[in-house]
C-alpha positions in Angstrom: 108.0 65.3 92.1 109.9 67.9 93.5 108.5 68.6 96.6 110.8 71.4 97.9 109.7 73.5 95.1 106.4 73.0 95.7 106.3 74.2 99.5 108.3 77.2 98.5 105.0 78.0 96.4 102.9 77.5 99.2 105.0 79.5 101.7 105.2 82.2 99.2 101.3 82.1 98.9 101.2 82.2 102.6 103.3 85.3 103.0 101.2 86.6 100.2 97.8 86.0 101.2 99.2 87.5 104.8 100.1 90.7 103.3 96.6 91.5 101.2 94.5 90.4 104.1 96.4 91.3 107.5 97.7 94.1 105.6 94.3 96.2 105.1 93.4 95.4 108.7 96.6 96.5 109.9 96.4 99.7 107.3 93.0 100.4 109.4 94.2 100.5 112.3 97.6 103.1 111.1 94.4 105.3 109.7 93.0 106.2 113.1 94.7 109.1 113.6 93.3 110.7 110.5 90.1 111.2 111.8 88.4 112.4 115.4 85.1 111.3 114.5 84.2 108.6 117.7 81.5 106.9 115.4 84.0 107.1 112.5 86.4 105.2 114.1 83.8 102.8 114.9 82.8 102.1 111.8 86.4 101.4 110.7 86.8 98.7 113.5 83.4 97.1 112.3 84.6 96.9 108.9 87.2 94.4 109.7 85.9 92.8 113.2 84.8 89.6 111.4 88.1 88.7 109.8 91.2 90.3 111.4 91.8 87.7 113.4 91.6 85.2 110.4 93.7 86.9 108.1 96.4 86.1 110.7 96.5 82.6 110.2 98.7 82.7 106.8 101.3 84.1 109.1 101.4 81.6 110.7 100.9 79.0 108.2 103.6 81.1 106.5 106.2 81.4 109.6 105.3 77.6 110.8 106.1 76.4 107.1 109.5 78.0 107.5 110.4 76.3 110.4 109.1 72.8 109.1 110.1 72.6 105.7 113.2 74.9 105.5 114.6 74.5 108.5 118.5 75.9 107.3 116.9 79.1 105.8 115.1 79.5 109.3 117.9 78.5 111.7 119.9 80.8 109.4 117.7 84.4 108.9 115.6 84.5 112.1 118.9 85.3 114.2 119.1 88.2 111.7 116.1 89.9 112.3 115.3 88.7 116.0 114.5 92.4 117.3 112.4 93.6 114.3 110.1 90.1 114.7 109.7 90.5 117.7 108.7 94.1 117.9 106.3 92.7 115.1 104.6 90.2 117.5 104.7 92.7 120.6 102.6 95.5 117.8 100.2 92.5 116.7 99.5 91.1 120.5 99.2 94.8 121.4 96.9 95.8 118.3 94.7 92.7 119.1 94.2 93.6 123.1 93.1 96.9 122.1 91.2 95.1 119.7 89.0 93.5 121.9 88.8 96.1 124.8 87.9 98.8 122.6 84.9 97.9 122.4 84.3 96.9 126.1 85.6 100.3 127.6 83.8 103.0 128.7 83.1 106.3 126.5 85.8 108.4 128.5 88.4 105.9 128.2 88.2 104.7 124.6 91.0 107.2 123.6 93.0 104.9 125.2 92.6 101.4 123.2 92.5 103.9 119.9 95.9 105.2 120.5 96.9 101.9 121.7 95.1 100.2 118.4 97.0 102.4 116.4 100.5 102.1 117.6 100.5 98.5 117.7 99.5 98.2 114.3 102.0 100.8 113.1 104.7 98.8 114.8 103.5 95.7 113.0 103.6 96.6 109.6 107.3 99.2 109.9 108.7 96.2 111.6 107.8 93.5 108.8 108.8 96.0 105.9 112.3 96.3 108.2 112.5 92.8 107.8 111.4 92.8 104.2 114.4 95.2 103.6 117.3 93.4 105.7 117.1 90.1 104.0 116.2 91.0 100.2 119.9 92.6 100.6 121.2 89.4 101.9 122.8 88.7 105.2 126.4 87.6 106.2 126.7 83.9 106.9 129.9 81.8 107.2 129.4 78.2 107.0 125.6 77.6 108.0 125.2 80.2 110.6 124.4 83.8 110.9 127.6 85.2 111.0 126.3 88.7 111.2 125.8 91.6 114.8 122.7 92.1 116.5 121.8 95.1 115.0 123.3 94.5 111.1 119.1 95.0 110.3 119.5 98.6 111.2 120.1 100.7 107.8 118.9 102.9 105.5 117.5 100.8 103.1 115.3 98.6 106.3 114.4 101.7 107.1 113.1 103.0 104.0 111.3 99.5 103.4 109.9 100.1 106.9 108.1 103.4 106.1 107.4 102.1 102.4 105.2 98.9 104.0 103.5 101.5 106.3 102.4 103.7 103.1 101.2 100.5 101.5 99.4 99.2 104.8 97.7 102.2 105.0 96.6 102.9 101.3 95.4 99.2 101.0 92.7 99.8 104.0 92.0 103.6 102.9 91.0 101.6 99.5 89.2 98.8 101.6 87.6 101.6 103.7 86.2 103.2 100.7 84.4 100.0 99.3 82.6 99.4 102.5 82.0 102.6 103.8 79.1 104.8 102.3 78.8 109.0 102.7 81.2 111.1 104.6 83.1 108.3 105.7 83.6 107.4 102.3 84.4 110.8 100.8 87.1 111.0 103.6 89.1 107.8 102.7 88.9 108.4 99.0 90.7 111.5 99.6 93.8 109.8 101.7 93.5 107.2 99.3 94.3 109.6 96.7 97.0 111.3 98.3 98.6 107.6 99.5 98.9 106.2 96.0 101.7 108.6 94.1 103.6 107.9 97.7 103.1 104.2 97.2 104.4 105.0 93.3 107.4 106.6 94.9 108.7 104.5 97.4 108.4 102.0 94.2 110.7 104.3 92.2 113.1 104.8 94.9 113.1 100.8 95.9 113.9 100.2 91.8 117.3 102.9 92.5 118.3 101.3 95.4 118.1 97.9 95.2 121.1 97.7 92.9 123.0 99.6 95.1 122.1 96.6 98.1 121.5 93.7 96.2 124.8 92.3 94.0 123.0 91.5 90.6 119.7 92.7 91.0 120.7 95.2 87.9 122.3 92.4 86.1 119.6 90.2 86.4 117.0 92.6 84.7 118.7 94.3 82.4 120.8 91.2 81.1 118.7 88.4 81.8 115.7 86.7 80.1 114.0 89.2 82.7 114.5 92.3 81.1 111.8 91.7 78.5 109.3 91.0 81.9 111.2 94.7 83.5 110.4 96.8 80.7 106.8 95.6 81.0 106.5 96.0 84.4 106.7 99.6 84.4 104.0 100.1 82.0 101.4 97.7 83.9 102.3 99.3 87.5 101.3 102.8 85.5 97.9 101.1 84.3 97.0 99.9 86.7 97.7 102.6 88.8 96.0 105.1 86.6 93.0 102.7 86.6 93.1 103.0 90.5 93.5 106.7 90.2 90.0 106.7 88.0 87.9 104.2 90.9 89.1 106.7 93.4 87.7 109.6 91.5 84.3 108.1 89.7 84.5 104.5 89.6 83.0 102.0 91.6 83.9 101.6 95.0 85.6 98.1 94.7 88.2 99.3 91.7 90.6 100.7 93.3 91.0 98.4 96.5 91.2 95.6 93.3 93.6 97.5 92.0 95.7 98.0 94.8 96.1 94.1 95.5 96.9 94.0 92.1 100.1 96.5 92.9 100.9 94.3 95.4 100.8 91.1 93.4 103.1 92.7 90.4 106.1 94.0 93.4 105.5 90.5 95.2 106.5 88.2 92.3 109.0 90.8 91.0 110.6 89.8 94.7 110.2 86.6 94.2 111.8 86.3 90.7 114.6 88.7 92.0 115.3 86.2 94.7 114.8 83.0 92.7 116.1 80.2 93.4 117.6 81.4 96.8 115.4 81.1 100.0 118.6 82.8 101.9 120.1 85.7 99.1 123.0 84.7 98.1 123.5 81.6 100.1 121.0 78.5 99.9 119.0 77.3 97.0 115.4 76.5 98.0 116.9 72.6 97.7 119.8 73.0 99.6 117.6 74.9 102.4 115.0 72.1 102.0 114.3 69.4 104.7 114.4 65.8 103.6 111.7 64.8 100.6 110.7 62.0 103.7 109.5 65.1 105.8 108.5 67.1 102.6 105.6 64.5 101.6 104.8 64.0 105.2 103.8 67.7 105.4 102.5 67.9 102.4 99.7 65.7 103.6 98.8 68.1 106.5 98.9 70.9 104.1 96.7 68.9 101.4 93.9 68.7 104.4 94.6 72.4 106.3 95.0 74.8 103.3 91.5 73.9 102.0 90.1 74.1 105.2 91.5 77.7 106.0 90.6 78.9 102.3 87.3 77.7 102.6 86.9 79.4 106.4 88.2 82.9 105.2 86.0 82.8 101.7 83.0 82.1 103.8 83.7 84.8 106.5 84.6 87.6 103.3 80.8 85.9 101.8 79.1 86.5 105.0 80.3 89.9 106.0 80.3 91.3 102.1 78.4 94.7 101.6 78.5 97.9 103.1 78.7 98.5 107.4 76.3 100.4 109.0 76.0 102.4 111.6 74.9 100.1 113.9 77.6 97.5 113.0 75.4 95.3 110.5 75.7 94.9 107.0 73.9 95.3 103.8 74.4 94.9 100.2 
């Protein structure tokens, strides 16, 4: 059984499952500003207050599954991207104080936690989509170490990831805002929704330009490879299902295009992952050569066996509960 390939699955499901779920909440709170409505703003924070704080633990599952299982391709990025991580932690400890006093503090002071909601969750998601865009490129090793300078996650192209993640963050919780908001609130994300998603579409087309110019191969491998039948399709099913989106947002029904946006999301995530494939470091370490010993591998694997269950069921239940529209008064209805 090959038990390395495996937990790169699972991590990749992790990292996944954090980006759909932390990334709507997180897309909330960049949102804010686009609205001075007090009760507004209100019900935006009720619409995710019974599961932000869950969606966070595929992070760490994610980040803790790193560490365990691939302990080279940890030891070997993390000095990489130290200052963007923890400029990520820093926005998501900040995001979640303000979280939680926002809705303690008094009516003159809640300005405060709101600006302070939305910065830290700004920070968060520009700082993962800098990370996102310093190691797709691949970073300079010699031997088994980071061979590279402090600040070699600094460029154009981490940038551009940076405010491409935010665009996405903040179109996937417009979308999630319109399926559980009803009225004005409603009418009001469906129109930043609609402006969000051709910006979405074109930091696509300009991450599809660049890449080859960052990424040794990356044109080779879909042009060349037994991939380029899968890249000429993939243009044609980001356009459906972006048109389909388009459509929800105008006259369908409220869920379509937040469906539709997770689908987006999927079709870039695994054309990453088969870009990257087999490499857990670009350019450097195969997912086996990264790999801790098959000994620890079936250890863990046992832990996971038990946890993973227990955390899908635990956020299926919560998403169950809290399904419907939000109210006013912070309840719930179908």
């Amino acid at each position: 059984m090959d038990y390395a390939l495996i937990w790169a699955c699972l991590i990749a499901v992790a990292i996944f499952a954090y980006v759909v779920l932390d990334g709507f909440d997180l897309g909330v709170g960049i949102l804010f500003p686009t609205t001075k409505s007090e009760s507004e703003r209100d019900l935006m924070m009720n619409s995710i207050a019974p599961v932000w704080d869950g969606n966070e633990t595929w992070l760490v599952l994610g980040g803790g599954g790193l560490f365990a299982v691939f302990p080279l391709a940890y030891a070997t990025l993390m000095p990489a991207v130290y200052a963007p991580i923890i400029a990520m932690l820093v926005g998501l400890v900040f995001r979640g104080v303000a979280f939680e006093f926002r809705f303690k503090a008094l009516p003159a002071h809640k300005w405060l936690w709101d600006i302070s909601f939305f910065v830290g969750s700004f920070i968060a998601a520009f700082s993962q989509g800098v990370i996102l865009g310093a190691l797709v490129p691949g970073v300079e090793i010699a031997g088994r170490q980071y061979a590279g300078g402090w600040f070699d996650w600094l460029t154009p192209f981490s940038l551009m990831s940076g405010a491409g993640l935010v665009c996405g963050y903040a179109l996937i919780g417009s979308t999630w805002l319109t399926m559980k908001l009803e009225g004005t609130p409603q009418l009001h994300f469906r129109v930043i929704s609609r402006a969000l998603l051709p910006s979405l579409l074109g930091f696509f087309l300009l991450v599809g330009l660049w890449m080859p110019r960052v990424s040794e191969g990356f044109l080779d491998l879909w042009l060349y490879s037994d991939l380029k039948y899968v890249g000429l399709f993939v243009p044609v099913l980001v356009l459906a299902v972006s048109l389909l989106a388009w459509h929800g947002l105008k006259r369908g029904p409220d869920y379509l295009p937040f469906v539709c946006v997770l689908i987006l999301f999927l079709i870039s995530y695994l054309g990453l992952a088969a870009s990257l494939y087999p490499y857990i470091v670009p350019g450097h370490f195969t997912i086996w050569e990264a790999a801790a010993p098959d000994n620890s591998l079936k250890f863990l694997l046992v832990g996971a066996v038990v946890l993973i269950p227990m955390i899908l069921a635990y956020t299926g239940y919560a998403y169950w509960v809290f399904r419907g529209k939000v109210e006013k008064d912070g309840g719930y209805h179908e």
